[in-house]
C-alpha positions as CSV (number, residue, x, y, z in Angstrom):
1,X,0.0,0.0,0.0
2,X,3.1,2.4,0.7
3,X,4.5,2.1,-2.5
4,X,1.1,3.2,-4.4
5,X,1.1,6.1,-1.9
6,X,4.7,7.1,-3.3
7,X,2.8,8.7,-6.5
8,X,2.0,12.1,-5.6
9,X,-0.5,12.5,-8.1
10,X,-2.3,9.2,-6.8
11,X,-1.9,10.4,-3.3
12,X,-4.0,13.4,-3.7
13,X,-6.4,11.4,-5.0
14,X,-6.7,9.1,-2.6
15,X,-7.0,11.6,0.0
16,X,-9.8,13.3,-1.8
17,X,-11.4,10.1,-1.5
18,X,-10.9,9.6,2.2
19,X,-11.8,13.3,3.0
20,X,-15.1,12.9,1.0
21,X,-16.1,9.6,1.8
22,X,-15.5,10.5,5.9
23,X,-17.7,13.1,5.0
24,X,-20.4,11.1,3.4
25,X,-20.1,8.9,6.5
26,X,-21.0,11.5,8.7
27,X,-24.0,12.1,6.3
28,X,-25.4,8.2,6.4
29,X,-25.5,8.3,10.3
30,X,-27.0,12.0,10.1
31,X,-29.7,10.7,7.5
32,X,-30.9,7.8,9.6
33,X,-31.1,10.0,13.0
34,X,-33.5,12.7,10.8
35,X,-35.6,9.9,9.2
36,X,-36.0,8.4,13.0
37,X,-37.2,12.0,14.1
38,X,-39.6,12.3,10.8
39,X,-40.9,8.6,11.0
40,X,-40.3,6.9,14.5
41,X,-39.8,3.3,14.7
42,X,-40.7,3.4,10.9
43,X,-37.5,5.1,9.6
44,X,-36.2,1.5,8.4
45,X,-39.0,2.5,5.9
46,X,-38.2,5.9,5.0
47,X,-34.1,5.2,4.8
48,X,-35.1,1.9,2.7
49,X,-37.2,4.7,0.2
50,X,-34.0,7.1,0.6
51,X,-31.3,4.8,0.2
52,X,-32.9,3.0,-2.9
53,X,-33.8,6.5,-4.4
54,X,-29.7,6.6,-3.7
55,X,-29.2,3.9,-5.8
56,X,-31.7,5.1,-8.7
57,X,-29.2,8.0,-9.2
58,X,-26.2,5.4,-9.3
59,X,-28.2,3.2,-12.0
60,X,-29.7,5.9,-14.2
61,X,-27.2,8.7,-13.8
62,X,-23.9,7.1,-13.4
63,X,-23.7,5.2,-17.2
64,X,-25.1,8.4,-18.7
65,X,-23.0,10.9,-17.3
66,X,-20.0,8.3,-17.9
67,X,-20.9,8.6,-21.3
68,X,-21.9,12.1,-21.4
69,X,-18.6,13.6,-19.9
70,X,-16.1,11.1,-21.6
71,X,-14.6,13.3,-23.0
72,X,-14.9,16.3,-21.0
73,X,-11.4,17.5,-18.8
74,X,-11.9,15.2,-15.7
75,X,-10.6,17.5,-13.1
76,X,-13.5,19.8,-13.8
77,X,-16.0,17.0,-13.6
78,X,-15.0,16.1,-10.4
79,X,-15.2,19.2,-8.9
80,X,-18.5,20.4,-10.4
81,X,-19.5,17.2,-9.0
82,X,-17.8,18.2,-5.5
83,X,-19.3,21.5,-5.5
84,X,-23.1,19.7,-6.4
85,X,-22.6,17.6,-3.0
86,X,-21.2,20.3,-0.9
87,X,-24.8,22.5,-1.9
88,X,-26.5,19.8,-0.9
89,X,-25.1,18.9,2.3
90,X,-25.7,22.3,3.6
91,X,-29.3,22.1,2.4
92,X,-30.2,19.1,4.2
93,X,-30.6,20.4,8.0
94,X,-33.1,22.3,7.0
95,X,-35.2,19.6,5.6
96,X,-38.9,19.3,7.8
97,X,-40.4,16.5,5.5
98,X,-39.6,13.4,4.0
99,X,-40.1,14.4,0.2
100,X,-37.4,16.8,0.5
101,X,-35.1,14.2,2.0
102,X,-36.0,12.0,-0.5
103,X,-35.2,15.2,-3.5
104,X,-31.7,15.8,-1.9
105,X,-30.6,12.3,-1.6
106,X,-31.5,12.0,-5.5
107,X,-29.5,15.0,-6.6
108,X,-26.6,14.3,-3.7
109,X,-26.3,10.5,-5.3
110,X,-26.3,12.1,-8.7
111,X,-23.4,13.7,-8.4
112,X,-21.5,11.0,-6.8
113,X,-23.0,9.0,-9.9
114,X,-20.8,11.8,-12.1
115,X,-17.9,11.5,-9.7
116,X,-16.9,7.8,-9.2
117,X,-16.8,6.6,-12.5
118,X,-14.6,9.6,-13.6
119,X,-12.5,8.9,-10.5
120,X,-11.9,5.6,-12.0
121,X,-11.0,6.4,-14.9
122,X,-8.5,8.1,-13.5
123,X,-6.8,5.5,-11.5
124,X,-5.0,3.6,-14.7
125,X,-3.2,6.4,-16.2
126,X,-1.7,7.1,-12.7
127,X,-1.0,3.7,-11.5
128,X,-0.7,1.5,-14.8
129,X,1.5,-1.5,-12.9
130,X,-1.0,-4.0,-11.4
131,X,0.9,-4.5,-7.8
132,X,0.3,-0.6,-7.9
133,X,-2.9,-1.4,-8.8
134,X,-3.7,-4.4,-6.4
135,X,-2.4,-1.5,-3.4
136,X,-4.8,1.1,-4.7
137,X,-7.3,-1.0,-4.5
138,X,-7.2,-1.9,-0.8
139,X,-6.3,1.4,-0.3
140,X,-9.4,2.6,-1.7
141,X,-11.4,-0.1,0.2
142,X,-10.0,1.2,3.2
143,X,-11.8,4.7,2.2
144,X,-14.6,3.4,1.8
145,X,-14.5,2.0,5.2
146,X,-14.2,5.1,6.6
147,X,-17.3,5.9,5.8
148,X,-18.3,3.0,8.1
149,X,-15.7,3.1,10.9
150,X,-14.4,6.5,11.6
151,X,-17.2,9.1,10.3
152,X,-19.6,6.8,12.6
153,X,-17.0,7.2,15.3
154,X,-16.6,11.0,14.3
155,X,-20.3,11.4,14.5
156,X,-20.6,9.6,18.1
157,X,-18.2,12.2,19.7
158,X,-19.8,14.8,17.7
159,X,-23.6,13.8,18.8
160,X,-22.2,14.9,22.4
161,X,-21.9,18.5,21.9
162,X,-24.4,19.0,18.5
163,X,-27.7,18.3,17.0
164,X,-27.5,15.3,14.4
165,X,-28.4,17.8,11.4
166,X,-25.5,19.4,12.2
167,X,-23.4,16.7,11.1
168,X,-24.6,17.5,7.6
169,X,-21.9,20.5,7.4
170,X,-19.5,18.3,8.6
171,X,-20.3,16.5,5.2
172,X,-20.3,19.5,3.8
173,X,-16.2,20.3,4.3
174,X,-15.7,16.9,3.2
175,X,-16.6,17.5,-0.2
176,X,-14.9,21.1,0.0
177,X,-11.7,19.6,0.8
178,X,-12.3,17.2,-2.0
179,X,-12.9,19.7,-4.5
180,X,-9.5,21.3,-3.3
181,X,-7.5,18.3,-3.4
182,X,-8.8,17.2,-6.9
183,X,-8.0,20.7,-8.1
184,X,-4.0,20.7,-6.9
185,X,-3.0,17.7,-9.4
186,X,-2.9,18.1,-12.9
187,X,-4.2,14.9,-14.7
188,X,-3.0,13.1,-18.1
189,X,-5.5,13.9,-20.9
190,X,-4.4,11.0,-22.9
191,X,-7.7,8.2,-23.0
192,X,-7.5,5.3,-24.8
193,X,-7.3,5.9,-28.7
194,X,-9.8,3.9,-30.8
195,X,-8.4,1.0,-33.1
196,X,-10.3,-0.5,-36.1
197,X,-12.3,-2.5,-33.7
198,X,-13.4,0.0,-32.0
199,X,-16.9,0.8,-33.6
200,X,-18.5,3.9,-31.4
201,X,-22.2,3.1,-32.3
202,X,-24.7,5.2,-30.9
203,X,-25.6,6.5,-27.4
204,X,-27.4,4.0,-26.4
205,X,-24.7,1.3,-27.7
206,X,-21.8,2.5,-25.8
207,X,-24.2,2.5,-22.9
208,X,-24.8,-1.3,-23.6
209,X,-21.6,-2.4,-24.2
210,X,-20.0,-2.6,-20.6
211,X,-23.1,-4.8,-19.0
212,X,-23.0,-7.3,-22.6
213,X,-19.3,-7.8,-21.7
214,X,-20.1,-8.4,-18.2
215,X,-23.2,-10.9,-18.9
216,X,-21.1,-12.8,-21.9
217,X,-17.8,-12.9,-20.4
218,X,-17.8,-16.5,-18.2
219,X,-15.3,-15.4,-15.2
220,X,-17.5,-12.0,-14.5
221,X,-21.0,-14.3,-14.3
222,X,-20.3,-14.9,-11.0
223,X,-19.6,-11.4,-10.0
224,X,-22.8,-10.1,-11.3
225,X,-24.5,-13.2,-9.0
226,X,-22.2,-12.0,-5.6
227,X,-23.3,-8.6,-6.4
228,X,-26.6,-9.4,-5.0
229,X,-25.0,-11.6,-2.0
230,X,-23.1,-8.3,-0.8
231,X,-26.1,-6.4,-1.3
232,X,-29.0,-8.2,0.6
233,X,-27.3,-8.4,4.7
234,X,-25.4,-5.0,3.9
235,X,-28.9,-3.3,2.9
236,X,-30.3,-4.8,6.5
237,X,-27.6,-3.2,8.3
238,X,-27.3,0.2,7.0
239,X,-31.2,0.4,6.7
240,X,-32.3,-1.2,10.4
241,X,-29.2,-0.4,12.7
242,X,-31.0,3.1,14.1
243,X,-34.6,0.9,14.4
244,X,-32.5,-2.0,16.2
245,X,-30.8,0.4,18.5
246,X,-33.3,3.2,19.0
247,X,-36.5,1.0,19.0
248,X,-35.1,-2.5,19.8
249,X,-32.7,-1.9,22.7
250,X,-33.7,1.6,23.9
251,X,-30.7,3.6,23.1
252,X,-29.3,7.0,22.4
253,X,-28.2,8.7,18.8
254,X,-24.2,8.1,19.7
255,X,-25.1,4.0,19.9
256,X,-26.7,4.2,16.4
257,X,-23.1,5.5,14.9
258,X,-20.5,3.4,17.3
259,X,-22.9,0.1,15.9
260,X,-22.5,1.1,12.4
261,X,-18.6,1.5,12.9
262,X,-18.6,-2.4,14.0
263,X,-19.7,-3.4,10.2
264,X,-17.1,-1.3,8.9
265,X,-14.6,-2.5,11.3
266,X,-14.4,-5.7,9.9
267,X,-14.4,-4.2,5.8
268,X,-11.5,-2.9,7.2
269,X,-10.0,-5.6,8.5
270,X,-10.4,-7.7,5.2
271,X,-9.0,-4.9,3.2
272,X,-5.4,-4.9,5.8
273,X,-5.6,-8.1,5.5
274,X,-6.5,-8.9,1.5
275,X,-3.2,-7.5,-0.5
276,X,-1.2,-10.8,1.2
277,X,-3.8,-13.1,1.2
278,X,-4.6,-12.2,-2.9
279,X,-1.3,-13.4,-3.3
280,X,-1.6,-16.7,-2.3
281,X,-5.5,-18.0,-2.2
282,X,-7.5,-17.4,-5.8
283,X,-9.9,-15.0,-6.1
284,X,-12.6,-17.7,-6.2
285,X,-11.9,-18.7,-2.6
286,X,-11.7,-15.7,-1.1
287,X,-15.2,-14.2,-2.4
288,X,-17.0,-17.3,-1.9
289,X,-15.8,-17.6,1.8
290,X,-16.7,-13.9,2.0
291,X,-20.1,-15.0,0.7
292,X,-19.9,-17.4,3.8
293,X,-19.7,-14.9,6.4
294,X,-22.1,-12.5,5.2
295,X,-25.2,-16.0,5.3
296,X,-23.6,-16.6,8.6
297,X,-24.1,-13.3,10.3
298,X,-27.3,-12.3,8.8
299,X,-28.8,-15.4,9.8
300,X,-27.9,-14.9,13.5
301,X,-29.4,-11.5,13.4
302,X,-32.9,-13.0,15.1
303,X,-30.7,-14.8,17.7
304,X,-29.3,-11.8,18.7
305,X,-32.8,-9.5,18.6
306,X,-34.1,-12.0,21.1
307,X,-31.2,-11.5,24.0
308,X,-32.6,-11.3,27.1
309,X,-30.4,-8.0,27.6
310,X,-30.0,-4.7,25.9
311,X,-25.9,-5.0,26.6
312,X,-26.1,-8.3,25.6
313,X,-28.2,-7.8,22.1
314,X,-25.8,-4.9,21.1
315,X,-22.7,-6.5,21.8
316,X,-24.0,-9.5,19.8
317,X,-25.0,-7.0,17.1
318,X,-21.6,-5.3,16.5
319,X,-20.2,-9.1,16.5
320,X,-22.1,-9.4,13.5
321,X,-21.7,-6.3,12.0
322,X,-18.0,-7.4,12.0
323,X,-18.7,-10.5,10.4
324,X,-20.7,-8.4,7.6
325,X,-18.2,-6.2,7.5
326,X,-15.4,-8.8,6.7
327,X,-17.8,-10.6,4.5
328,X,-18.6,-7.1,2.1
329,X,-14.9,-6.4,1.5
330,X,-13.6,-10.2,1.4
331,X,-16.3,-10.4,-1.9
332,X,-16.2,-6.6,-3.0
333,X,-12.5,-5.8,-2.9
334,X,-11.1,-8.5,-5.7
335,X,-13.8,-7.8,-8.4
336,X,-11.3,-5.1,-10.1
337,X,-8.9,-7.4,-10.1
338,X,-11.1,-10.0,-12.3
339,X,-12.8,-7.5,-14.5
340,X,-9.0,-6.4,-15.3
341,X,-8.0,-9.9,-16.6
342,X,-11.1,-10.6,-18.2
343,X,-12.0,-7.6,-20.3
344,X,-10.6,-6.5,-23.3
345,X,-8.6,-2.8,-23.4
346,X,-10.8,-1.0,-25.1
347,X,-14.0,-2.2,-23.3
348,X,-12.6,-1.7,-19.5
349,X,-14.1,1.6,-19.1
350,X,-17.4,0.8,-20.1
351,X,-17.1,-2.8,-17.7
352,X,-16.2,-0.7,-14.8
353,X,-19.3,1.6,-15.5
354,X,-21.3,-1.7,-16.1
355,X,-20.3,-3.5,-13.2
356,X,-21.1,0.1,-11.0
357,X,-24.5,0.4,-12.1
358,X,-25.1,-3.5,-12.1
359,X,-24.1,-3.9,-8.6
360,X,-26.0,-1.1,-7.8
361,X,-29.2,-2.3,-9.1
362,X,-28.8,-4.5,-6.4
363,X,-28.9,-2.5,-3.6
364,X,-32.1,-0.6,-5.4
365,X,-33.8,-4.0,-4.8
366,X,-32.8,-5.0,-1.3
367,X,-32.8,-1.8,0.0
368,X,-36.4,-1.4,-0.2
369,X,-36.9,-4.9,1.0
370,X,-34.9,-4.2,4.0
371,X,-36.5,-1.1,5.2
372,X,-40.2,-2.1,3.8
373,X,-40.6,-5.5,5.1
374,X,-38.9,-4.5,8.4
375,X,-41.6,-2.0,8.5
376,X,-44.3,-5.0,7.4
377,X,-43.3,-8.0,9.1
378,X,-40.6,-7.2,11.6
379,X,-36.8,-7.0,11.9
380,X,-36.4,-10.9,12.6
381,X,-38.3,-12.3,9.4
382,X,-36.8,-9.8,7.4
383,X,-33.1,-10.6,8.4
384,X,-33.9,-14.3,7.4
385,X,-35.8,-13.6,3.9
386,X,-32.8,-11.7,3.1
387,X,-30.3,-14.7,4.2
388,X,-32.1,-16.6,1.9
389,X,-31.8,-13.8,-1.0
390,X,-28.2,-14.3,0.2
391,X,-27.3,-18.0,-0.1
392,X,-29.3,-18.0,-3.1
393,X,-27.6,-15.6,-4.8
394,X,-24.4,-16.9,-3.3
395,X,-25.3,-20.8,-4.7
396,X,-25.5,-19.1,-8.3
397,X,-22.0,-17.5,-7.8
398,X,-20.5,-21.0,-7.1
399,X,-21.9,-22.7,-9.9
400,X,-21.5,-20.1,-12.8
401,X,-17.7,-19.7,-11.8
402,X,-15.4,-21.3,-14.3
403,X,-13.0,-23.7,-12.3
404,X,-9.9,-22.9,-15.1
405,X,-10.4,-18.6,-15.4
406,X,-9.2,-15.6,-14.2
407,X,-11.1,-15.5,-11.2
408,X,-8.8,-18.2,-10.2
409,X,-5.8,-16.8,-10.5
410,X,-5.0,-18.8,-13.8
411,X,-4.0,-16.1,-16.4
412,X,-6.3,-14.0,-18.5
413,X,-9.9,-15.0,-19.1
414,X,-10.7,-12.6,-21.9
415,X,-13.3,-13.5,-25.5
416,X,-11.7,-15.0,-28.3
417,X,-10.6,-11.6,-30.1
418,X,-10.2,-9.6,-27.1
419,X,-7.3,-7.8,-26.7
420,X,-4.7,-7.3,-23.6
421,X,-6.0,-5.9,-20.9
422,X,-5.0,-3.1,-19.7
423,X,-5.4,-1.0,-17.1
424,X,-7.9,-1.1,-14.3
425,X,-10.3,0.7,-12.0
426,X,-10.4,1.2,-8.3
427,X,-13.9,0.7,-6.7
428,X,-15.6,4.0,-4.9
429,X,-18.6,4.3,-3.6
């Protein structure tokens, strides 16, 4: 991870991504505090509408806009999008119904739908040498789990002097510092030059292309089916944590965030611990075992509703959470590294916009089903329906995967008439 840190240009980056994603961290715990003051012991419901509203953006927005700005100067795109976010962050606290929440969270997601997939286009021009790239990627896993570990944290210590809508400006300077950081580096404007194969079509083809490679290419099958296993316990826990802790056990704002740091605790525990074990156990292993965890601790999740203590229940909570959290990043962290082996050159940026948006879609389902059945039928038979989204989807990774591919760790996986690959994204959310 040090030595991917050593590029200047890549460092800046990265630490727009951790100041931005701490930020939006501060914003997830903020988001389900105000929905529990707007909705009660319904707010599962009303962050299950907002978060999959969230993920409409991401879907709908973010293969568009990758399209649209392709070939627009990417430093500006990532700040307009910076500056978007910021504007919206300092709207929300002022929010006194749940149509507006659900209005900001659109346009908020929107611009992070602009903003990752130009972020990762970025990543192969600065890091072109795959151990570079196999660091980034940790290190941007890592980021990402700071949106889970220390903004939750952050927000605890926070919740002791402010109001929860105040932690919305603290999302705020994340994205200004963002903006700030992208703007001191001076990016490469070379892309990738088309070759006789590469036919633009229309709009709407290049929009297509990235999920037909996905769907026809056998060693990123599986991905597309683990997608969904990620999605389905991870959806329970960001959407019910505040109704577990608030309405379940009985306790205050600060709980909700230190609970939600547990899930991210163990990401980021995977993600230290991934770079060495990636180099050893195939790909194949890793994400089904990381499959494994996430059935095991969403299935528990009734055990530990039922303890005959509040103490007891949470501490059994965050011991889950953990598991979840190693689970997430055990499946999600190694998918660049596949989509990388298996794609042609001149089709990675539109696989990497695929896969974001595909992966995505899945979250737009479960998140829904998290926060509406929990509302409908209760927290218990909703953990266990979506286990059994989980295993199932987890079943359909394990037989689609080739047992001689790139997933494997076998050499290149790629279509007869593909070319080398090369190149690759990191993954932000």
């Amino acid at each position: 991870m040090v030595r991917a840190l050593a590029h200047p240009v890549y460092r800046r980056l990265f630490l727009a991504q951790v100041v931005a994603l701490a930020g939006t961290g501060l914003a997830t715990v903020a988001l389900g505090l105000l929905a529990y003051d707007l909705a009660g012991a319904d707010a599962g419901a009303v962050l299950g509408t907002a978060f999959a509203i969230k993920m409409v953006a991401y879907v709908l927005v973010a293969p568009f806009a990758a399209a649209v700005v392709a070939r627009a100067p990417r430093r500006a795109v990532m700040i307009g999008a910076d500056v978007v976010r910021l504007l919206v962050a300092v709207s929300l606290p002022f929010v006194g119904e749940v149509w507006q929440v659900y209005l900001l969270v659109f346009v908020l997601q929107a611009a992070s739908a602009t903003f990752t997939p130009t972020f990762q286009s970025v990543i192969p021009d600065v890091l072109p040498d795959e151990d570079d790239y196999t660091a980034a990627l940790s290190l941007s896993r890592l980021a990402y789990d700071l949106e889970a570990v220390l903004s939750p944290v952050l927000a605890a210590v926070l919740l002791l002097v402010v109001s929860p809508s105040t932690l919305f400006f603290g999302t705020a300077a994340g994205f200004a510092a963002s903006a700030l950081l992208v703007a001191s580096v001076t990016l490469s404007a070379a892309r990738h030059q088309p070759g006789p194969d590469d036919a633009p079509g229309t709009f709407a083809q290049r929009l297509q292309r990235g999920s037909t490679v996905l769907v026809r290419t056998p060693a990123l099958r599986p991905v597309l089916a683990l997608n969904l296993a990620v999605a389905a316990p991870g959806a329970f826990v960001l959407v019910q944590t505040v109704t577990i802790v608030r309405s379940t056990f009985g306790q205050s704002n600060d709980v909700v965030a230190l609970v939600l740091a547990a899930n991210g605790l163990g990401s980021m525990g995977a993600a230290f611990a991934l770079p060495r074990v990636l180099r050893r156990v195939p790909e194949r292993r890793v994400m089904l075992a990381g499959a494994v965890a996430l059935i095991a601790g969403a299935a528990a999740v009734p055990l530990a509703l039922a303890a005959a203590s509040p103490v007891a229940g949470l501490v059994a909570i965050g011991a889950l959470w953990v598991l979840i959290g190693l689970g997430w990043s055990s499946v999600e962290t190694p998918v660049g590294r596949i989509i990388r082996r298996s794609v042609p050159a001149r089709d990675l940026p539109a696989a990497f916009a695929a896969q974001f948006s595909l992966s995505h879609a899945c979250w737009l389902v479960t998140y829904p089903l998290a926060g509406w059945l929990g509302a409908a039928l209760g927290l218990a038979p909703t953990a266990l329906i979506l286990t059994a989204v989980t295993v199932a989807a987890t079943a359909t990774g394990a037989l689609l995967w080739p047992r001689t591919s790139a997933a494997d760790g076998a050499g290149p996986a790629v279509e007869e008439g593909a070319g080398k690959p090369v190149g690759q994204e990191v993954s932000v959310s």
